[in-house]
C-alpha positions, 0 to 999 in steps of 0.5 A: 865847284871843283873846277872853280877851285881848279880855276882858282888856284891856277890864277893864283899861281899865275898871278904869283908869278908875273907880279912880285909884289904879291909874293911879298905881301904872302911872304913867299918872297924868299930872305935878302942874300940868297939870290942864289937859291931864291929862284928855286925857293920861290918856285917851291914856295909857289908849288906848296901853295899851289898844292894847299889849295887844290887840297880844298878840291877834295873838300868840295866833292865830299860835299856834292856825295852827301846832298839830299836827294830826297826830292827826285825819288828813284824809278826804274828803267820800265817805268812810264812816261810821266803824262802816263803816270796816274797823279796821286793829287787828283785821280780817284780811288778808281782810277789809283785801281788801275796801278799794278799792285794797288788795292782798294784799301790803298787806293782809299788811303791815299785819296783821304790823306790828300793833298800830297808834294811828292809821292814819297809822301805816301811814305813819310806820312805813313799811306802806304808801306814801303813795301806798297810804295816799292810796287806803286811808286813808278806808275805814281806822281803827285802834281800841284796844279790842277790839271 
């Protein structure tokens, strides 16, 4: 987004310097009988539109920081291979067993509150505690299909 801007608003300058008329039309055209200065005016006119606009640049990265991210929960470095990963959808209590940290309990919890979008789920529906999900969550994924 902010190359766009970029891009934007050095088109604009540029269009403001080959074509007058479009100078006039955003009064940036400087008064009648200052032939003199209007050449330095103008240039400086263009300068302070030029800068406006990129001030929206800082505006759009401010919007990119707060994007939810809630739909790709982190893993770490050590985690498996997603085909490695035991799908929380499909697999059974026996299976869930077989993930480092997990207990019979948890195991059964999660296959009964099943079907599942993402394994931050197990989460916000109140599965597993967070400190479970921290244990379990890169040995686990949820997919929608069956496999």
């Amino acid at each position: 987004m902010v190359m766009t801007v970029m891009a934007v608003a050095l088109h604009l300058i540029e269009t403001l310097r080959e074509n007058p008329m479009v100078c006039q039309m955003l009064c940036l055209q400087p008064a009648r009988g200052e032939a003199e200065n209007g050449a330095v005016r103008a240039g400086t006119r263009l300068t302070a539109a030029a800068v406006a606009i990129l001030c929206v640049c800082p505006a759009g990265m401010a919007q990119n920081q707060d994007r939810d991210s809630r739909g790709v929960p982190k893993t770490s470095a050590a985690a498996p291979a997603a085909e490695a990963r035991i799908d929380i959808n499909h697999a059974g209590a026996d299976e869930l067993l077989k993930v480092p940290g997990m207990t019979l309990s948890w195991a059964g919890r999660i296959v009964r509150f099943r079907p599942y979008r993402t394994k931050q789920d197990l989460l916000e529906r109140g599965v597993v505690s967070s400190e479970v999900y921290d244990r379990i969550k890169d040995y686990v994924i949820a997919h929608q299909k069956v496999q």
